[in-house]
Legacy VTK file of the C-alpha trace (Angstrom):
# vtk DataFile Version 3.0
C-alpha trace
ASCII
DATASET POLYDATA
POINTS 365 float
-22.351 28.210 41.694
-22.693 26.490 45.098
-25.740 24.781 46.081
-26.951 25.640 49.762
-27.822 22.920 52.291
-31.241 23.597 52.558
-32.236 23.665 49.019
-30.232 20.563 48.912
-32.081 16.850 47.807
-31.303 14.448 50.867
-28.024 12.088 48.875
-26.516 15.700 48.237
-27.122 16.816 52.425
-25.796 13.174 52.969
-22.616 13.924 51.228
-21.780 17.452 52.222
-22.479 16.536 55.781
-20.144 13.169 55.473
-17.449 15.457 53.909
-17.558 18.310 56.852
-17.775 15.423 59.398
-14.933 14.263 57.876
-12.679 17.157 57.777
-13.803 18.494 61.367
-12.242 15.197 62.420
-9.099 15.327 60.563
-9.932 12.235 58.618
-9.798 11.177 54.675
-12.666 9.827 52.846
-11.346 6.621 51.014
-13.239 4.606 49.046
-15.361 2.003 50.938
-13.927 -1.534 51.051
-17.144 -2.553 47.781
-15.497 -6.350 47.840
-15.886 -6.723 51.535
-18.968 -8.851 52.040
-19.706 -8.439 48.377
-18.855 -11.824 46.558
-19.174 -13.290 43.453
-20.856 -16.914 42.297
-17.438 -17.821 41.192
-14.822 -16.336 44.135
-12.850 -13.647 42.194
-10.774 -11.513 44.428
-9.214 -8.449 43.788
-5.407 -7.986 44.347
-5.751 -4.528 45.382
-6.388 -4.217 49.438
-8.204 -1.414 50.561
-8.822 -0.725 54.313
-12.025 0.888 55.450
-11.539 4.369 57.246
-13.408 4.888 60.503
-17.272 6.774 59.688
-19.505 8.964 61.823
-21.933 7.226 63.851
-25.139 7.982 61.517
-22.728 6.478 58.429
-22.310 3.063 60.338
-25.893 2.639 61.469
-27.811 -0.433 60.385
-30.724 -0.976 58.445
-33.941 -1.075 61.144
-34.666 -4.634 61.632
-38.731 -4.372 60.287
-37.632 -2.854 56.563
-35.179 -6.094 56.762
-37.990 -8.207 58.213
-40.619 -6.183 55.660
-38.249 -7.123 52.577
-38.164 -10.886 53.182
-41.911 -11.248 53.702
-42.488 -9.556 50.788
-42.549 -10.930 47.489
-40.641 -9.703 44.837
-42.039 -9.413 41.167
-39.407 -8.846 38.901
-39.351 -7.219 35.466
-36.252 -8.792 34.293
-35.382 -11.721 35.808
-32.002 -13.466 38.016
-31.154 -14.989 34.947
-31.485 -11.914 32.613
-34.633 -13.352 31.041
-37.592 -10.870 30.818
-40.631 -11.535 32.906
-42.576 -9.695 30.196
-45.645 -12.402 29.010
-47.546 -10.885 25.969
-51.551 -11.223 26.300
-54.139 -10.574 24.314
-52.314 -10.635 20.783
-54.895 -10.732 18.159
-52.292 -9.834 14.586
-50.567 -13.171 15.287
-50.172 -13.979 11.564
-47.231 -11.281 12.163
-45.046 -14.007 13.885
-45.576 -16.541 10.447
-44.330 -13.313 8.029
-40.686 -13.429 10.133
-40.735 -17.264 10.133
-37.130 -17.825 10.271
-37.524 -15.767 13.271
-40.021 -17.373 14.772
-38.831 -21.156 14.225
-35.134 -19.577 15.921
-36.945 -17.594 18.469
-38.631 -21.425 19.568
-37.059 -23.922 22.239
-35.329 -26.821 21.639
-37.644 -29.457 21.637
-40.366 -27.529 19.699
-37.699 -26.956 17.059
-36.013 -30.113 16.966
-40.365 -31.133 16.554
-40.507 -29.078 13.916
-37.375 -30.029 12.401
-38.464 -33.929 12.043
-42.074 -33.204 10.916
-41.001 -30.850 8.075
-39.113 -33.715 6.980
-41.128 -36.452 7.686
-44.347 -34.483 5.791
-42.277 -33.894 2.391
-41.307 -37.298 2.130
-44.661 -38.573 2.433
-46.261 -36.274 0.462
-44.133 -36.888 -2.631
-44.252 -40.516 -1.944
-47.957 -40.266 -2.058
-47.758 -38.651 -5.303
-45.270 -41.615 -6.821
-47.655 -44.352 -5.431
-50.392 -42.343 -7.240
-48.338 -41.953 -10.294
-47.788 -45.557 -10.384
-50.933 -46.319 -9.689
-52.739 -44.712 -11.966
-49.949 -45.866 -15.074
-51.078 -49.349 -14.361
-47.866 -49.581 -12.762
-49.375 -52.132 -9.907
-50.984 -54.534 -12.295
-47.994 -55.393 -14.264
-45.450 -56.064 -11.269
-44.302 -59.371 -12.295
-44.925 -58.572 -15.963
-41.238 -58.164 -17.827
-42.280 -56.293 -20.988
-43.880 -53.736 -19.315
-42.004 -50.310 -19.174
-42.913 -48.926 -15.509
-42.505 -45.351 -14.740
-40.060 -46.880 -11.127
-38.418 -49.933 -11.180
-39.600 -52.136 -8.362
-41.581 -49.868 -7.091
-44.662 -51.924 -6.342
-46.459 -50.102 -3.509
-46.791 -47.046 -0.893
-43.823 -48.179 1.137
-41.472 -48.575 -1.945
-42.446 -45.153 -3.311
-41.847 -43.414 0.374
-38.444 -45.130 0.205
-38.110 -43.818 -2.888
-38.827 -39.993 -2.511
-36.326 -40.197 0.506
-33.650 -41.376 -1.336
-34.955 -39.119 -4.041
-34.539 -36.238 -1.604
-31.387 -37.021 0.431
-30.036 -37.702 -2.946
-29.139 -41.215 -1.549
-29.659 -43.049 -4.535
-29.144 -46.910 -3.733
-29.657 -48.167 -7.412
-32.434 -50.298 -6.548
-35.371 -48.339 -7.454
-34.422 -45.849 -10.691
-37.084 -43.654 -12.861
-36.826 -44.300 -16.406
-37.397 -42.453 -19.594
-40.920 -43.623 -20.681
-42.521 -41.534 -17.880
-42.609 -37.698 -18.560
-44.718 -36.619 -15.296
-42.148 -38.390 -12.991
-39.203 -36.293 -14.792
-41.388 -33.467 -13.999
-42.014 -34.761 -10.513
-38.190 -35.610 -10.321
-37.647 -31.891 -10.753
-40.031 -30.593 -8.614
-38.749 -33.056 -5.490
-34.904 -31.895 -6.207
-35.683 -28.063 -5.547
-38.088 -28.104 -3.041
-36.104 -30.860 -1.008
-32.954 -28.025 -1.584
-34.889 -25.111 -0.342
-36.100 -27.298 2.628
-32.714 -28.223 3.622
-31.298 -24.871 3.005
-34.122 -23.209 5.423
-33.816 -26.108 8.191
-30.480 -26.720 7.885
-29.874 -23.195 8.210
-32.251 -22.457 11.000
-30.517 -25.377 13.507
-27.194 -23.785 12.547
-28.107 -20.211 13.238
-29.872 -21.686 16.693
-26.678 -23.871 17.710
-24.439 -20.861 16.782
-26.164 -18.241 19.445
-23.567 -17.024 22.416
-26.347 -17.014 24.482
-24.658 -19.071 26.556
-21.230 -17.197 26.934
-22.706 -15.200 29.520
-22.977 -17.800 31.860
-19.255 -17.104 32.373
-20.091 -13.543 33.173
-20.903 -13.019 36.912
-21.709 -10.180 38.617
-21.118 -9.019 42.426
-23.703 -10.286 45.073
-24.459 -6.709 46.232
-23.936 -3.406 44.960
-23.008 -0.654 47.033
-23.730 3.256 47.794
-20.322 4.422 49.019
-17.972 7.785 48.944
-15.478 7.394 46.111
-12.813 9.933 45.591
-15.335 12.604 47.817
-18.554 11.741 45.461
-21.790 9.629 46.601
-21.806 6.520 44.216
-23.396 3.645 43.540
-20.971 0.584 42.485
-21.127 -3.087 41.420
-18.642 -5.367 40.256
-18.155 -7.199 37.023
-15.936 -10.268 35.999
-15.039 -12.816 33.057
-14.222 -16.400 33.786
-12.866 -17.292 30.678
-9.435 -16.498 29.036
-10.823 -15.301 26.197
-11.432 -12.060 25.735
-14.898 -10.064 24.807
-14.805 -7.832 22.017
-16.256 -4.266 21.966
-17.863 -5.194 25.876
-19.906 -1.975 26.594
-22.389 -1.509 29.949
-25.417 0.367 30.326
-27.722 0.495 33.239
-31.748 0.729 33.462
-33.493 2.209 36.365
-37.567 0.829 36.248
-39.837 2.375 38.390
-43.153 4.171 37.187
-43.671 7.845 37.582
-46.106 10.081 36.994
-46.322 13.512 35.140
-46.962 16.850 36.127
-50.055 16.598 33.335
-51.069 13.448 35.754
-49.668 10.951 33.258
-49.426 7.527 34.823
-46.330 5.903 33.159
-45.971 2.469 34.232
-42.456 0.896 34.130
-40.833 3.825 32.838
-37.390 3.252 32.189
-34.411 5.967 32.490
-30.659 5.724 32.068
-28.220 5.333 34.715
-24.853 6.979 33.200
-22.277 4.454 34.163
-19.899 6.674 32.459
-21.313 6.933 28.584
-19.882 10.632 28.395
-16.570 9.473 29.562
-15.796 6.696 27.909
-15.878 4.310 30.847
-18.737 2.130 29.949
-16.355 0.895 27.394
-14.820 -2.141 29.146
-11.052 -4.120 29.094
-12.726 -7.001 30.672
-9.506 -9.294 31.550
-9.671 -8.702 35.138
-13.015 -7.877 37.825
-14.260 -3.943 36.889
-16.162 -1.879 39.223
-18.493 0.028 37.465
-19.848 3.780 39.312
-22.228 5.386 39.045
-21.932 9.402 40.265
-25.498 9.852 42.218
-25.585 13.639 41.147
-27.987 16.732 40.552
-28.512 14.447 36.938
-28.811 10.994 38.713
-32.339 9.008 39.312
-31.396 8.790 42.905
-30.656 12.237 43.591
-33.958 12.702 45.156
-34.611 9.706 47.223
-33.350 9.950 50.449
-31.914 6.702 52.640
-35.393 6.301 54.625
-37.084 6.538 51.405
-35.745 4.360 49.367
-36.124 0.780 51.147
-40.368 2.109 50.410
-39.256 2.899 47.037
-40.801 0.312 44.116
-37.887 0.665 41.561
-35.503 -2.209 39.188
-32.008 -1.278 38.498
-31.135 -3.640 35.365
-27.504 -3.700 33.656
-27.048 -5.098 30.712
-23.335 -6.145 29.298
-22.852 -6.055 25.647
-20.346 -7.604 23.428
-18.474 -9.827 20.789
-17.527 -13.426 21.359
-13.901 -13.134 20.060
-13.720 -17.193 19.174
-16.809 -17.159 17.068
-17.914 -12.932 16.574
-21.297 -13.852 18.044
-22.946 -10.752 19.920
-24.399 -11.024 22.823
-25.562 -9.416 26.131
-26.058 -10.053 29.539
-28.853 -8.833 31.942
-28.600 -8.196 35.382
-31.684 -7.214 37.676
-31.669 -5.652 41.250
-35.312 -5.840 42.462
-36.765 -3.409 45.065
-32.958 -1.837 46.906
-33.124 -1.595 50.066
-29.797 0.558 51.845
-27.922 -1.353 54.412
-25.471 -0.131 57.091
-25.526 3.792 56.050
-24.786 6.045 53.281
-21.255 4.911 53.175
-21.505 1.640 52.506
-25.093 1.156 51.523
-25.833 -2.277 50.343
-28.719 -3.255 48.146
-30.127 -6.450 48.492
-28.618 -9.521 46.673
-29.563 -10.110 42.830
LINES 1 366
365 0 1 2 3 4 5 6 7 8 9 10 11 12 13 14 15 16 17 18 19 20 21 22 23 24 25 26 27 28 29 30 31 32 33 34 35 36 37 38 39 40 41 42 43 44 45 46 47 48 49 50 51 52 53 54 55 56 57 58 59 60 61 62 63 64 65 66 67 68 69 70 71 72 73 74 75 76 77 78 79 80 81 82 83 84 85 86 87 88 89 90 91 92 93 94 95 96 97 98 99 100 101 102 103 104 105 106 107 108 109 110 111 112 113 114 115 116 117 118 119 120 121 122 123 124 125 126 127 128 129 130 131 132 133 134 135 136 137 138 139 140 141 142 143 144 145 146 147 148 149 150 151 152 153 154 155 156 157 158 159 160 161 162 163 164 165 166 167 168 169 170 171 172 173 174 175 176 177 178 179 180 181 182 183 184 185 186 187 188 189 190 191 192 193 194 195 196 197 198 199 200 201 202 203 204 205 206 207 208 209 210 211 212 213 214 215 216 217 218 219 220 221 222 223 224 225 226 227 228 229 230 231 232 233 234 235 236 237 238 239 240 241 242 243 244 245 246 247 248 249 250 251 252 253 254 255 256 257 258 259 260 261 262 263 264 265 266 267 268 269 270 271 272 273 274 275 276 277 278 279 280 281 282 283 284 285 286 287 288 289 290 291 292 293 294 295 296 297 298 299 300 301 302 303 304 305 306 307 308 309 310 311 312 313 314 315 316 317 318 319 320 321 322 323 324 325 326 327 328 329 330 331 332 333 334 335 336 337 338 339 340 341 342 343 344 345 346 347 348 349 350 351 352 353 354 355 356 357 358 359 360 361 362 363 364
């Protein structure tokens, strides 16, 4: 069933009147040159060169210099971040024991230098507690009174103060064992102690150890070899509006399973007078297709069709430089070296269009 021009929202009268334009003319729609001014951190290029047709006049007009001079003054508050990080700060959290019943969690969740902190004073703490309880052992066995004495039986050997017994619960611990200071048999409660040291020290190098190898092990940074176009673009492809970014891999190595799904931010309100604050709503990149499932060995261009089912279906161009939206993408996938998953988060702040509905740029992420 056609849709008439008057019932039509402003991206679809944008299109239909590009296409008529077009064909009154006697000349093809291509796809608009997306790499031209559009680079990436890293300079990939594209081997494919495509030339940019010649647009009506209202298609090649530029943004009005005060939205330009409007978006620099104002400041941007982002809700995901350049870096992919979100700028999401929880306040006001009274359950905090929660965090302490996920510990592992929480201790991999940490930064470095709290967790290397941590790491040492866990340590550091069981060796002089159980040292504390030798020295008392020894202590209170007499053990310090009968130092020099030969025939007495004590429950160390040359252990004859605190700093002996800390050096002997870490070699106790780290199973070092220089032969110098040894337990003997004539003192039951330091067997028992002996015991005790052995599997706790196990269980506290099986939780650390574990928790610095989990931390060193996270891809996190394999998407730092991900990069992402400068702009993204609203341009006719193949006689459909679309919005379009690009997408590349530095590395030789491939990603595993790489899939792409895009966010659109913006808070609404309902017809019950709802006030939804950073609502979020998908932005089909081509889920029903199959094309959000990437071959990432060369730069991708991902589309987005801005149809009757799109976000942006009812913004016009003049509306949406005013418009107070996010567009995040986020890149999913497996390390193939090491099977790590990962993702990668991309934000586009506040979009403002560029030089028309042809070639539309947003503003740089």
């Amino acid at each position: 069933m056609g849709v008439e021009s008057g019932d039509m929202p402003p991206w679809g009268q944008v299109q239909q009147k590009l296409l008529a334009e077009a064909q009154c003319h006697g000349t093809e729609l291509y796809p608009a040159n997306v790499l031209e001014g559009d680079s990436m951190d890293q300079d990939v290029e594209s081997p494919v060169a495509i030339h940019q047709p010649k647009l009506p006049k209202q298609a090649r007009d530029d943004l009005p210099r005060h939205i330009s001079r409007d978006r620099t003054k104002r400041k941007i508050q982002r809700y995901v971040r350049k870096d992919g990080k979100c700028n999401v700060h929880h306040g006001n959290v009274r359950e905090t024991y929660r965090y302490l019943t996920d510990i592992f969690t929480t201790l991999v969740d940490l930064k470095w230098r709290f967790n290397l902190l941590i790491f040492v004073m866990v340590y550091t703490v069981t060796w002089l507690f159980f040292g504390m309880i030798w020295w008392l052992i020894a202590y209170i066995r007499g053990d310090m009174d009968h130092i020099e004495d030969p025939s007495w039986t004590p429950c160390v050997t040359n252990l004859n103060g605190f700093v002996s017994a800390f050096l002997f619960s870490i070699e106790t611990e780290t199973t070092i064992g220089y032969g110098y200071r040894v337990i003997t048999d004539k003192c039951p409660e330091g067997i028992i102690l002996l015991l005790i040291q052995s599997v706790l020290g196990s269980i506290v190098n099986a939780f650390m150890v574990g928790c610095m190898f989990v931390k060193i092990s996270q891809p996190k940074k394999r998407a730092e070899t991900l990069v992402f176009s400068t702009h993204a673009v609203i341009s006719m492809r193949d006689g459909k509006l679309c919005l379009m970014f690009r997408v590349g891999d530095l590395r030789n190595s491939h990603i595993v399973e790489a899939s792409i799904r895009a966010k659109l931010i913006k808070s609404k309100q309902t017809s019950e007078g709802e006030f939804i604050p950073l609502n979020q709503t998908d932005i089909n990149v081509g889920y029903y297709t199959g094309d959000d499932r990437l071959f990432l060995v060369s730069p991708l261009i991902i589309s987005h069709e801005i149809n009757q089912q799109s976000p942006f279906w009812e913004i016009s161009k003049a509306q949406l430089p005013k418009e107070e939206l996010e567009i995040v993408v986020i890149l999913e996938g497996m390390v193939e070296a090491t099977e790590g998953t990962w993702d990668s988060q991309l934000d586009d702040s506040h979009p403002a269009l560029g030089p028309g509905p042809t070639n539309a740029a947003l503003e740089p992420f």
